[in-house]
VEXVO-495296 format. One line per 4 residues: number of its first residue (from 1); for each residue x, y, z of N, C-alpha, C. Coordinates in nm, 4 decimals, always signed. Each point is the difference from the previous one (the first is absolute). Example, Ala and Ser with C-alpha at 12.3 -4.5 7.8 and 13.67 -1.06 7.14 Angstrom:
<nodes>
1	+1.3190:-0.5690:+0.7800:-0.0890:+0.1190:+0.0000:+0.0900:+0.1200:+0.0000 ~ -0.0350:+0.1050:-0.0720:+0.0820:+0.1190:+0.0060:-0.0770:+0.1090:+0.0730
</nodes>
This chain:
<nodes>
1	+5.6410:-0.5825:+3.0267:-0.0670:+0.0132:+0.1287:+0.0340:+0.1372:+0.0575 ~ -0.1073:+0.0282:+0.0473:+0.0634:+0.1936:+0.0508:+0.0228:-0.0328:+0.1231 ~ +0.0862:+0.1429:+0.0883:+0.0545:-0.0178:+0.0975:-0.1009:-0.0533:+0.1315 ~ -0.1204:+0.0360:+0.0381:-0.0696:-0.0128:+0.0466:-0.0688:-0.1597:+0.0163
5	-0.0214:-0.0458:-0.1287:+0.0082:-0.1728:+0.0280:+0.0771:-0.0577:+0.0431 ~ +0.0958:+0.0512:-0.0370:+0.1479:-0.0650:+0.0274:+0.0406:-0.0037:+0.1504 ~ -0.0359:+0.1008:+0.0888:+0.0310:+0.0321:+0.1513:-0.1027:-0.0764:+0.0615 ~ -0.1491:-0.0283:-0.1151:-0.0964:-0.0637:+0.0982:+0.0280:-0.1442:+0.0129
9	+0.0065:-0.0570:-0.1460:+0.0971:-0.1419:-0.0321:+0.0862:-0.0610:+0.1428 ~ +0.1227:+0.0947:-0.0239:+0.1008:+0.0300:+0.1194:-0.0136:-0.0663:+0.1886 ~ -0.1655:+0.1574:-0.0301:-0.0153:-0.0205:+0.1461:-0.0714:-0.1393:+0.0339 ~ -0.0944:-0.0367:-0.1115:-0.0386:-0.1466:+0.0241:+0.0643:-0.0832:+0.0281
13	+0.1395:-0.0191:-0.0707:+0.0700:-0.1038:+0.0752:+0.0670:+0.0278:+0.1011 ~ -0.0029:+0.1233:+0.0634:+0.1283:+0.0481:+0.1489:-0.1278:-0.0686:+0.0725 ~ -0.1355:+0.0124:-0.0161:-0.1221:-0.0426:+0.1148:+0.0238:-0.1486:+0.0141 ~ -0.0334:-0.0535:-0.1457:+0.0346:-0.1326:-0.0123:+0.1175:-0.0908:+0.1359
17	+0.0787:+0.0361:-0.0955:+0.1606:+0.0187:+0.1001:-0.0032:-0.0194:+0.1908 ~ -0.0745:+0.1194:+0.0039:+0.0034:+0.0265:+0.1615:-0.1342:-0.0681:+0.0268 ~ -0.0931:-0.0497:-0.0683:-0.1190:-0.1120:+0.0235:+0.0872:-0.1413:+0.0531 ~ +0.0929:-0.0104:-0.0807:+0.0688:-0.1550:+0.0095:+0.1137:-0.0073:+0.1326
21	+0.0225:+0.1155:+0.0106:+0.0886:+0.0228:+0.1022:-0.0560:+0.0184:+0.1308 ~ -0.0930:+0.0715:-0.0091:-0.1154:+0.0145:+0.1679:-0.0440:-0.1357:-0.0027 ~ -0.0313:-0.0562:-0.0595:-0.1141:-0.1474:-0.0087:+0.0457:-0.0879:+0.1114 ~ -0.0659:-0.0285:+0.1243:+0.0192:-0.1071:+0.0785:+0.0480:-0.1014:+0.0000
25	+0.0885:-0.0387:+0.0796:+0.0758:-0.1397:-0.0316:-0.0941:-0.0983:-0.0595 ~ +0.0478:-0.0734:-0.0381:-0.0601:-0.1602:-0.0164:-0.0244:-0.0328:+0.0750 ~ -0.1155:-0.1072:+0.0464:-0.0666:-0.0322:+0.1078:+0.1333:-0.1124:+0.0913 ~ +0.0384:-0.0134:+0.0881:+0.1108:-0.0928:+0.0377:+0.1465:+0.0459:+0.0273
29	-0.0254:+0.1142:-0.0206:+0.0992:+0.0480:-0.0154:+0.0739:+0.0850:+0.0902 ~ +0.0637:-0.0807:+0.1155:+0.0206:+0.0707:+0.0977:+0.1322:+0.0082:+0.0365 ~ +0.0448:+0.1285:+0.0640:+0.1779:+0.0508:+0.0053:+0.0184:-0.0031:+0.1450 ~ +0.0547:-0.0915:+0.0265:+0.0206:-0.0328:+0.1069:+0.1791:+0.0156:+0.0485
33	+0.0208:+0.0827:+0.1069:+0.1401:+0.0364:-0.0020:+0.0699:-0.0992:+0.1508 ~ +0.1320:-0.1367:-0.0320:+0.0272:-0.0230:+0.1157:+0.1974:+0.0461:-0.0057 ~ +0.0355:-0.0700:+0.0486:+0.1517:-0.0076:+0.0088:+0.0708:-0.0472:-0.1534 ~ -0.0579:-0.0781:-0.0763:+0.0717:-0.0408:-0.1204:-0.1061:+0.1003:-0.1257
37	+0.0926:+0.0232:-0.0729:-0.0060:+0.0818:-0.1193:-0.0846:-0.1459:-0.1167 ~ -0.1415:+0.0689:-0.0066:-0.0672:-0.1236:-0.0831:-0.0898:+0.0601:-0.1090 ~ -0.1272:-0.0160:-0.0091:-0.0536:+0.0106:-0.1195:-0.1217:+0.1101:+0.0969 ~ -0.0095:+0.0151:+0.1259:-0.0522:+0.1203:+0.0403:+0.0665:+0.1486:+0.0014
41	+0.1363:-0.0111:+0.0014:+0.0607:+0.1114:-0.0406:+0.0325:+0.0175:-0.1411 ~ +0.0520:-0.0680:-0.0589:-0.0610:+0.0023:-0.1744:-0.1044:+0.0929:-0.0397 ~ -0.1543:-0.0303:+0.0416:-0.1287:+0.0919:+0.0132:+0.0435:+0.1115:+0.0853 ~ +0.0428:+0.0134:+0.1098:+0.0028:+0.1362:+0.0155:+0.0853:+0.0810:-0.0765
45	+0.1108:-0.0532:-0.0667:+0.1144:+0.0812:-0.0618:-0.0986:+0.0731:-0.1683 ~ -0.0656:-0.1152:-0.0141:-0.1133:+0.0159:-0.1436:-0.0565:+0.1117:+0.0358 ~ -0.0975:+0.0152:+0.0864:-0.0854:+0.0830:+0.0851:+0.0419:+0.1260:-0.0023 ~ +0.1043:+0.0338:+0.0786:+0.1326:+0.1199:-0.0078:+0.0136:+0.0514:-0.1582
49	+0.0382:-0.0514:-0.0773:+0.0188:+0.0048:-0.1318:-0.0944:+0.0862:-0.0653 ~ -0.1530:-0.1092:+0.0409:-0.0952:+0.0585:-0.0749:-0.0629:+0.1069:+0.0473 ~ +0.0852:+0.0272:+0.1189:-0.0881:+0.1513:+0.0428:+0.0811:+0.1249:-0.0471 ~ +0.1103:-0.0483:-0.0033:+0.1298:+0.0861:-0.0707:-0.0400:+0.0305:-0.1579
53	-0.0608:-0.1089:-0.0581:-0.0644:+0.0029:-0.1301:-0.1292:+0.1105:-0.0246 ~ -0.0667:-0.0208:+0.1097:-0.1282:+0.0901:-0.0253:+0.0092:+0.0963:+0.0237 ~ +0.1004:+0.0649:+0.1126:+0.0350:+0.1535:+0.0288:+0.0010:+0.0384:-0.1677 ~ +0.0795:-0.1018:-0.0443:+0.0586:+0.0919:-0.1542:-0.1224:+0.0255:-0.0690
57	-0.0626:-0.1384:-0.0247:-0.1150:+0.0243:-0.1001:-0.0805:+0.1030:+0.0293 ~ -0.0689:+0.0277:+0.1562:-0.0638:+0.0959:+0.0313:+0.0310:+0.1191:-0.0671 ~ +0.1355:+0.0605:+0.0530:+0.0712:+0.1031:-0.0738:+0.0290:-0.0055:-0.1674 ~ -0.0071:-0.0939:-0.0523:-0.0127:+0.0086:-0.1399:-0.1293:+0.0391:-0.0192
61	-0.1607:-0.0749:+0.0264:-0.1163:+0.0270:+0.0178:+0.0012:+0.1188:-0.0015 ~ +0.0001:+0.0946:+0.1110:-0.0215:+0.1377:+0.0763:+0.0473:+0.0611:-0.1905 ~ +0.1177:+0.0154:+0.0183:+0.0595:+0.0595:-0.1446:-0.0757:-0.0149:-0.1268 ~ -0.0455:-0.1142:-0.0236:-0.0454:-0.0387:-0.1306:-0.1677:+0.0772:+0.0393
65	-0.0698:-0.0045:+0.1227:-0.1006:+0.0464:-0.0104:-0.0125:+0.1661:+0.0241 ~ +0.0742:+0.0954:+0.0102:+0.0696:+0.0966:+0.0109:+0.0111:+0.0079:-0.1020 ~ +0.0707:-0.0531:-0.1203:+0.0034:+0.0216:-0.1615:-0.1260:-0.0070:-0.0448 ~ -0.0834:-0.1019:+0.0167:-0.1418:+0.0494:-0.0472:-0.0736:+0.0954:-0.0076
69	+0.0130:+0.0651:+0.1436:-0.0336:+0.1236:+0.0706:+0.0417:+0.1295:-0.1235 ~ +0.1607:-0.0291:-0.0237:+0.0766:+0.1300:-0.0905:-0.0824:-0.0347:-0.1446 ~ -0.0021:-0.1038:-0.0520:-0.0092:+0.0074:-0.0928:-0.1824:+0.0714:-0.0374 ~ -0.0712:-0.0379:+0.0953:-0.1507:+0.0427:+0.0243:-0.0050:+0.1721:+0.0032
73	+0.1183:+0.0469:+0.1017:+0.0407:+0.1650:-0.0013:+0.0116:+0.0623:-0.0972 ~ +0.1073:-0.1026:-0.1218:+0.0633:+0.0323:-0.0628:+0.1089:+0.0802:-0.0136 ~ +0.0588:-0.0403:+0.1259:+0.1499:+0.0180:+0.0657:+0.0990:-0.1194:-0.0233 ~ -0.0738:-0.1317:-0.1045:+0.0984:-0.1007:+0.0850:+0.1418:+0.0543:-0.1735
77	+0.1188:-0.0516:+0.0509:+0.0967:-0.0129:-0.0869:+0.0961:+0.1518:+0.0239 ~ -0.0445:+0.0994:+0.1135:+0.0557:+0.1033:+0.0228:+0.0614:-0.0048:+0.1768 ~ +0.1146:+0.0577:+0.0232:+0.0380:-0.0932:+0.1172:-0.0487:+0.0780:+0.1218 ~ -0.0331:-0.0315:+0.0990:-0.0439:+0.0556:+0.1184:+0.0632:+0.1001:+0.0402
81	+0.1564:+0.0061:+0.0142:+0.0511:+0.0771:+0.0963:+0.0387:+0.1354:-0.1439 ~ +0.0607:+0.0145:-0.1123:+0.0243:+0.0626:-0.0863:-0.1009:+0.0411:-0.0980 ~ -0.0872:-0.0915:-0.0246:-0.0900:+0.0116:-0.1345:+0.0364:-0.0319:-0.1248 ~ +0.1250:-0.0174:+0.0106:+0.0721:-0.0214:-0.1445:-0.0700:-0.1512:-0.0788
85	+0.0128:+0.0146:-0.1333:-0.0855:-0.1396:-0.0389:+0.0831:-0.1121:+0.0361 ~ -0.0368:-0.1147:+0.0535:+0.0515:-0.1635:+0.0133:+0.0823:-0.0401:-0.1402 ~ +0.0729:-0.0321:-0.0151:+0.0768:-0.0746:-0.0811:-0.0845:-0.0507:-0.0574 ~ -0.0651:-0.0715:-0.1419:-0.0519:-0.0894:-0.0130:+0.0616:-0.1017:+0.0280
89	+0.1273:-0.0841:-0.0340:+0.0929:-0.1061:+0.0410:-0.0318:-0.0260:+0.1687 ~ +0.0253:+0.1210:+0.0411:-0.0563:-0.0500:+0.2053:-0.1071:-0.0627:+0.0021 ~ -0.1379:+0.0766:-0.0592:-0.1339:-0.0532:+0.0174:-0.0242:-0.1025:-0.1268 ~ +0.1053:-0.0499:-0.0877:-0.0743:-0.1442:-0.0571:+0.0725:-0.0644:+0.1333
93	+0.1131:-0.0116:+0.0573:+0.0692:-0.0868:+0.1104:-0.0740:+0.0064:+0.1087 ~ -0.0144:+0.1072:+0.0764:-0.1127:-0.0099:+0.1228:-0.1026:+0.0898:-0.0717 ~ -0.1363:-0.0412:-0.0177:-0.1132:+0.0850:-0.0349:-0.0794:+0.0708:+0.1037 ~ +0.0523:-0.0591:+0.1382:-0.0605:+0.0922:+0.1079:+0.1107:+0.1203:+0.0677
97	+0.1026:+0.0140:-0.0969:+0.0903:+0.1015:+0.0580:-0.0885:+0.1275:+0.0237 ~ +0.0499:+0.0486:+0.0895:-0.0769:+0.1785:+0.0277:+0.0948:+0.1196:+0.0229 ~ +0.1696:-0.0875:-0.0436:+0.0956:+0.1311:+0.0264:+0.0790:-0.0163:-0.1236 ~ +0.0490:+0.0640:-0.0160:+0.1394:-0.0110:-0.1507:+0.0832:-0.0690:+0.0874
101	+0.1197:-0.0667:-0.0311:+0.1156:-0.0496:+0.0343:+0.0730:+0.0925:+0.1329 ~ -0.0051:+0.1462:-0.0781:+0.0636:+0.0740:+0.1014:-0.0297:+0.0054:+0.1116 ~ -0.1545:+0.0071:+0.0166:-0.0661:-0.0242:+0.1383:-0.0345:-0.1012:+0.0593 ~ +0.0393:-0.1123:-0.0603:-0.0769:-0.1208:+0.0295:+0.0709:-0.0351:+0.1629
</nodes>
């Protein structure tokens, strides 16, 4: 698979991902906050979580579609701030890297 499927692959499931995570509660499903610690704060603590979750994915997203971008330039695998080539070992581990180690 070349690099380019591979980031699109990728980004399909970061969308996926943050599809399941935005998706509206279940119908009934209501968080209701009183004096005792119950199954409405439970959902909000979930809630919290999953927004903490999507900051990331977003930012993984942004990156991986940014690598598409390099690889379309034909910049991707050279690092932003130096130019020096990417490790291959970095970019089989993260394939949306855009700095060498040194800069990362």
């Amino acid at each position: 698979m070349d690099t380019d499927a591979m980031l699109a692959a990728h980004e399909e499931r970061l969308v996926a991902e943050l599809a399941t995570l935005t998706a509206a509660p279940a119908q009934g499903e209501n968080i209701s906050f009183g004096k005792r610690v119950g199954e409405g704060t439970s959902v909000a603590v979930d809630r919290l979580s999953a927004v903490a979750v999507q900051e990331q994915l977003l930012d993984v997203l942004a990156q991986v579609r940014r690598a598409r971008q390099r690889v379309t330039e034909g910049t991707y695998g050279t690092c932003e701030v130096c130019g020096e080539e990417i490790p291959v070992a970095r970019l089989d581990a993260r394939p949306w890297a855009a700095r060498c180690v040194r800069h990362a």
